[in-house]
C-alpha positions, 0 to 999 in steps of 0.5 A, a space after each residue: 437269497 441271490 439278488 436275482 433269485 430275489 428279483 425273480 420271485 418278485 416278477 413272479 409275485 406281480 404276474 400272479 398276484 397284483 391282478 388290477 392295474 392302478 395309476 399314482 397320482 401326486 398332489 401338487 399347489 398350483 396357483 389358480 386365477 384369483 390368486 390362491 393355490 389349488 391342488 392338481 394331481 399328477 400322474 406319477 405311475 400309470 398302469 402299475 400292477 396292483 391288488 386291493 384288499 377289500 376288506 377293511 383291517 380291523 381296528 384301524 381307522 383314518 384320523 383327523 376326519 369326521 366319523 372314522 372310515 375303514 383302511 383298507 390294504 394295497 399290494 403294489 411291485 417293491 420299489 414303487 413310488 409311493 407316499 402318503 397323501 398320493 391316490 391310487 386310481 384302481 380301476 371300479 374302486 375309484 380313488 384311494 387315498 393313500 394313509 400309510 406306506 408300511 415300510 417293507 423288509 429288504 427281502 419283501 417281495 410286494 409294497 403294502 399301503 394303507 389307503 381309505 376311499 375318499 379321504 385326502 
């Protein structure tokens, strides 16, 4: 496949599948007025197209917090700056914190997340 035969299906992926729109944000340390440090989120993307997958994948579940909460799939345009930690905020979904970027194959026409809600 051509480079713009791959970008093409890529545009064409986003404009019929990614049907919300969500904004990245970034966890930054701040240093707050008694000294310490506060975590501040910064908008990284705004208005990125993006499709949530509601229901939770099966068997897999959030580590390191109490009880186990369900992950659930984000769909977002290859090539969007994302990382773990980061929180989608998807319209009527609230914030999603974002567990896992799967690493997409070179031809991949959409980044796929893990994200839970509520979890940081």
């Amino acid at each position: 496949m051509r480079d713009w035969e791959l970008a093409a299906a890529r545009d064409a992926m986003v404009a019929q599948t990614l049907d919300q729109l969500c904004d990245v944000l970034r966890g930054d340390n701040v240093d707050d007025e008694y000294g310490g440090l506060t975590i501040t989120n910064a908008t990284v993307a705004a208005d990125v197209p993006c499709r949530i997958h509601t229901e939770p994948i099966v068997g897999r579940y959030a580590e390191g917090v109490e009880g186990s909460i369900p992950l659930m799939l984000v769909s977002l345009p290859f090539g969007t700056d994302v990382k773990p930690q980061d929180v989608l905020r998807i319209d009527g979904n609230g914030d999603l914190a974002v567990a896992r970027v799967l690493e997409p194959e070179t031809w991949a026409l959409v980044l796929t997340v893990e994200v839970s809600p509520g979890v940081r």
